[in-house]
C-alpha positions as CSV (number, residue, x, y, z in Angstrom):
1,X,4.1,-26.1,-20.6
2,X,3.0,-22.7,-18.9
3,X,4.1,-19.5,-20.6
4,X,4.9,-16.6,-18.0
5,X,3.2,-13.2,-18.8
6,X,6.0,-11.2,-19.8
7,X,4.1,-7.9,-19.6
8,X,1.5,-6.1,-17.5
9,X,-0.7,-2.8,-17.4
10,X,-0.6,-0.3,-14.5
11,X,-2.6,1.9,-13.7
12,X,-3.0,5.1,-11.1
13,X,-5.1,7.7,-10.7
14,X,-3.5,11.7,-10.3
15,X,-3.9,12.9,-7.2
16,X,-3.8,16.7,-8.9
17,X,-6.1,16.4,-11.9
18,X,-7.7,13.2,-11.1
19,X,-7.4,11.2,-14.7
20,X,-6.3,7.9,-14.6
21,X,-2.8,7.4,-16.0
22,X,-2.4,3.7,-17.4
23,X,0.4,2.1,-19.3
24,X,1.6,-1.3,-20.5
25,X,4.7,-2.6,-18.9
26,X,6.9,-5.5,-20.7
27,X,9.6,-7.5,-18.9
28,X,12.6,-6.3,-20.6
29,X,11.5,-3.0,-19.9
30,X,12.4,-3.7,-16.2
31,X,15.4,-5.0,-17.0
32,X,16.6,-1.3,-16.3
33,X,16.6,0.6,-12.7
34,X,13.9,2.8,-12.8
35,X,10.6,3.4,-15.0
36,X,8.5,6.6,-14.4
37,X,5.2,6.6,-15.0
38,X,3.9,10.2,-15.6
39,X,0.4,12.1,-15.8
40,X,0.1,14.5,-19.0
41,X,-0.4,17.0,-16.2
42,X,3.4,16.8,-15.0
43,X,2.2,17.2,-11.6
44,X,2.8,13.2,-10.4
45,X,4.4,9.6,-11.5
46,X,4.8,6.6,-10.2
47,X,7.9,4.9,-10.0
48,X,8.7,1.4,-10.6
49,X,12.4,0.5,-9.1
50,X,14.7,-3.1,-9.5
51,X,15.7,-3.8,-6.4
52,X,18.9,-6.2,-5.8
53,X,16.7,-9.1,-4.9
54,X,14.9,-8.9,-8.0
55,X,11.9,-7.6,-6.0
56,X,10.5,-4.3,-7.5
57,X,9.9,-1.2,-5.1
58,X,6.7,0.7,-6.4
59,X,6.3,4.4,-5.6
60,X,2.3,5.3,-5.9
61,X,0.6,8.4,-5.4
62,X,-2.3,8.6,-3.6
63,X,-5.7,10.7,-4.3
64,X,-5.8,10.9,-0.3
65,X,-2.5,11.4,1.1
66,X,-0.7,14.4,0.5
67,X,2.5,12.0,-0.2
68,X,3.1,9.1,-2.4
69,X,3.2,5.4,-1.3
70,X,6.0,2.7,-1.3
71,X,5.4,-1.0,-1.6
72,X,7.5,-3.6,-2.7
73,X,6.0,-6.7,-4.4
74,X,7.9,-9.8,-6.1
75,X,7.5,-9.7,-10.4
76,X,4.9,-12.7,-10.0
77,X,2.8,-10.5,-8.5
78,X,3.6,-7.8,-10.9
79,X,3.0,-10.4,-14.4
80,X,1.2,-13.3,-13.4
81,X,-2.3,-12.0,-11.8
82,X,-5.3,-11.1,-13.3
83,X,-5.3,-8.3,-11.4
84,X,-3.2,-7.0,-7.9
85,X,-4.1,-4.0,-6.4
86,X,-1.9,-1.6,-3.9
87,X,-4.4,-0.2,-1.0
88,X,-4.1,3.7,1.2
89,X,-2.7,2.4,4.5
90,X,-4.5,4.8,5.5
91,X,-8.1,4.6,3.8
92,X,-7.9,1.6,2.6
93,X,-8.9,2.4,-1.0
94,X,-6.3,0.6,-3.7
95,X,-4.4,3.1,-5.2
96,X,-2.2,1.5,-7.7
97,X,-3.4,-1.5,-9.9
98,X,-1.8,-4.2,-12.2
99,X,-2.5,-7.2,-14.5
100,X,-4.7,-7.8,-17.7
101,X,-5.6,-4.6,-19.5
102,X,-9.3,-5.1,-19.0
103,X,-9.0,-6.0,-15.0
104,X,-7.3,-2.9,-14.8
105,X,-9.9,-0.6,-16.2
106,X,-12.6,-2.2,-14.5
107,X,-10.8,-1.9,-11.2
108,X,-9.3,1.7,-11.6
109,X,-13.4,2.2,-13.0
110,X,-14.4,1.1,-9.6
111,X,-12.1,2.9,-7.9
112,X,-13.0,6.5,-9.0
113,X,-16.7,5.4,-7.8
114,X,-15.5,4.8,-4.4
115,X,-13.7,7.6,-4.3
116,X,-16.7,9.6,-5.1
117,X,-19.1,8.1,-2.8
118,X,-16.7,8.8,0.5
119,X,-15.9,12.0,-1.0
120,X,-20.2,12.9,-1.2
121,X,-20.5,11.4,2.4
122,X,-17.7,14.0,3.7
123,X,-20.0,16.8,3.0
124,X,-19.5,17.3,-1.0
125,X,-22.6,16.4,-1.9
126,X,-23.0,18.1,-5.8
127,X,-19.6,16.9,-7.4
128,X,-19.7,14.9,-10.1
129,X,-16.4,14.2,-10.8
130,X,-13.0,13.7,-8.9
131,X,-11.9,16.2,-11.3
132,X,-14.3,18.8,-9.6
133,X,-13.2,18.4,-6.2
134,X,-9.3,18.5,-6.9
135,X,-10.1,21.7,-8.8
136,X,-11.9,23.3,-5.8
137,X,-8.7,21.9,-3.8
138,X,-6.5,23.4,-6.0
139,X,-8.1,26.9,-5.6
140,X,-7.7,26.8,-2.2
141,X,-4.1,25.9,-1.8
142,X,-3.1,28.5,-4.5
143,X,-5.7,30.6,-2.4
144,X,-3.3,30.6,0.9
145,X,-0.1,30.8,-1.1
146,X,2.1,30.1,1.5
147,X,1.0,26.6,2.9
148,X,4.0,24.1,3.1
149,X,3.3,20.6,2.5
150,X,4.6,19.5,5.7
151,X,1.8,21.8,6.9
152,X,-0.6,19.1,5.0
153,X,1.0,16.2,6.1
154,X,-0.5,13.7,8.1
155,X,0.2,14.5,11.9
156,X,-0.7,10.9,13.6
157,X,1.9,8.7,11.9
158,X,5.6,10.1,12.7
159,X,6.7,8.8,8.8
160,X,3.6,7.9,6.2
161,X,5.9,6.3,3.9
162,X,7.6,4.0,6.8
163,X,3.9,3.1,8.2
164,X,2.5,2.2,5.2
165,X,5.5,-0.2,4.2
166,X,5.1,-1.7,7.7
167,X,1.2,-2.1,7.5
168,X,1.7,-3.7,4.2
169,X,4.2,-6.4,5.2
170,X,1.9,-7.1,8.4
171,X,-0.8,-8.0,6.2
172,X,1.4,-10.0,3.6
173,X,2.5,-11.8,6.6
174,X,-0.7,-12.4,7.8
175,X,-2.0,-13.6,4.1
176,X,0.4,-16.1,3.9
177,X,0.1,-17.3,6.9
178,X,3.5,-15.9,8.7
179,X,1.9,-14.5,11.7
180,X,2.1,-16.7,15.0
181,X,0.8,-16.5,18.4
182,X,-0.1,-19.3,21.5
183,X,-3.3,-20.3,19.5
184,X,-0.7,-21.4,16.6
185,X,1.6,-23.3,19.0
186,X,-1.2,-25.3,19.2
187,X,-2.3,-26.2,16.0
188,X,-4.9,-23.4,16.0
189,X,-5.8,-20.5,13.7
190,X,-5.2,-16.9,15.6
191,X,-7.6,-14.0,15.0
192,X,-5.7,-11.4,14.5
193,X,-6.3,-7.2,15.1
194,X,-3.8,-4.5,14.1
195,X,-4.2,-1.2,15.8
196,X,-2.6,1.8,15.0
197,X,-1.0,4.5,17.5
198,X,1.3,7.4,16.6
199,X,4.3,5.6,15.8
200,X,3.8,1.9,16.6
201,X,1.5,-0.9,15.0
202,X,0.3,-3.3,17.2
203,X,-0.7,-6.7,16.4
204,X,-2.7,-8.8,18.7
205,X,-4.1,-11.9,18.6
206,X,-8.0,-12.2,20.1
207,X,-8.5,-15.6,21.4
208,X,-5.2,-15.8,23.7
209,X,-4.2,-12.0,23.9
210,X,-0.8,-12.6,22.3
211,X,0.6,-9.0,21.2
212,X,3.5,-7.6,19.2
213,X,4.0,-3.5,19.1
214,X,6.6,-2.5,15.8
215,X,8.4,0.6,15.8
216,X,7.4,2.8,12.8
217,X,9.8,5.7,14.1
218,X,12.9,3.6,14.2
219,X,15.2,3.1,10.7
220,X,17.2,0.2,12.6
221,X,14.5,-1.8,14.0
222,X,12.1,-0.9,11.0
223,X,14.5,-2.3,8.7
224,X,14.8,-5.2,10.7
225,X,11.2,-5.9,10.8
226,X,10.9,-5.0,6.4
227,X,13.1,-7.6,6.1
228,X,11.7,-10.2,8.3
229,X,9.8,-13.4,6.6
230,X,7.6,-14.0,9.9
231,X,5.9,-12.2,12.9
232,X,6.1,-13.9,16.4
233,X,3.5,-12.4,19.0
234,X,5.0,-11.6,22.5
235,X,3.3,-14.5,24.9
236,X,3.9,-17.3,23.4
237,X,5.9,-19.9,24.9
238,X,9.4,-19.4,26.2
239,X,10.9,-22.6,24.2
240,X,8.9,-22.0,20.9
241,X,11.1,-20.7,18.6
242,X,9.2,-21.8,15.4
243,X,5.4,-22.9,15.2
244,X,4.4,-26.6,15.9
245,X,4.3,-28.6,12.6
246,X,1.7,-30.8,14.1
């Protein structure tokens, strides 16, 4: 007989004084609508949400972004891994990480490191702490005063929050499997590259040129796609409606 986990640690790091906030979450604790994770520093939390499909939504903030993070990730995931990490759609550094105690300290450990090291190469070459480089970042923005947030926002994605969501279920999709082109049809793997523009993500598969652009900018067809449990790239066949099982 297997015994389900029924709880997990989580773990971020503050994007305003850089300590990492972790916490242990139990089952029955997310039995209610909404847990808030939040730094001792009262400047950021993450949010876990129930969500009517029994999926949880997880807001993250991010030590890159000027704005928080949304995924939404099934309670296996949440309980039953050793550890399950949340990545920056945009740097690709995890942000948000859950499972066993331990895994999670190594992991958020390993995290600060990397974090460091890209920070070094962009020019700050004496910090020694994340702690050091929000502080000079902090100086600054109290420094101009008057700069609005939207005025730090990223300008090449039209909504961060509706990208990131999209990138993320491209790449579930793609995990599992769910992602089909003409090299699928028949009974091939695709090799698959997802290119950013503005307000679009395009998927296209390398071997038979297969493509699929979705709409970040659009709540309808956004939705639509969130929702979806499979991506089909433009090209493939007119009459295949679902992959060949052979």
């Amino acid at each position: 007989m297997t015994v389900k986990n029924t709880e997990s640690t989580i773990a971020y790091r503050c994007p305003h004084c850089g300590s990492g906030i972790l916490s242990m979450v139990g089952v029955f604790a997310l039995s209610g609508d909404m847990i808030k994770l939040k730094c001792d520093c009262g400047q950021s939390e993450l949010i876990i949400q129930n969500m009517d499909d029994g999926k949880l939504r997880l807001t993250v903030p991010c030590m890159m972004c000027p704005r928080p993070h949304q995924y939404v990730i099934s309670r296996a995931a949440f309980f039953d891994k050793t550890l399950f990490t949340l990545p920056c759609g945009m740097t690709e550094t995890d942000v948000c990480f859950i499972g066993e105690k331990d895994a999670v300290i190594n992991a958020l450990n390993e995290s600060e490191k990397e974090l460091l090291s890209m920070i070094r190469e962009a020019g700050y070459t004496d910090v020694e702490s994340l702690s050091d480089v929000l502080s000079m970042q902090n100086d600054r923005a109290d420094d101009d005063g008057d700069e609005d947030e939207d005025d730090r926002y990223d300008p090449n994605f039209t909504d961060n929050h509706i990208y990131d969501m999209v990138l993320y279920v491209i790449r579930e999709l793609e995990e599992d499997g769910k992602i089909f082109c003409r090299c699928t049809e028949h009974g091939d793997e695709g090799d698959y590259d997802i290119i950013c523009d503005r307000d679009e993500i395009y998927v296209s598969c390398k071997k038979c040129g297969a493509r699929k652009a979705i709409r970040c900018n659009g709540a309808l067809a956004t939705q639509a796609f969130l929702d979806t449990d499979a991506l089909y790239l433009e090209g493939m066949s007119v009459d295949s409606d679902t992959p060949d099982d052979e």
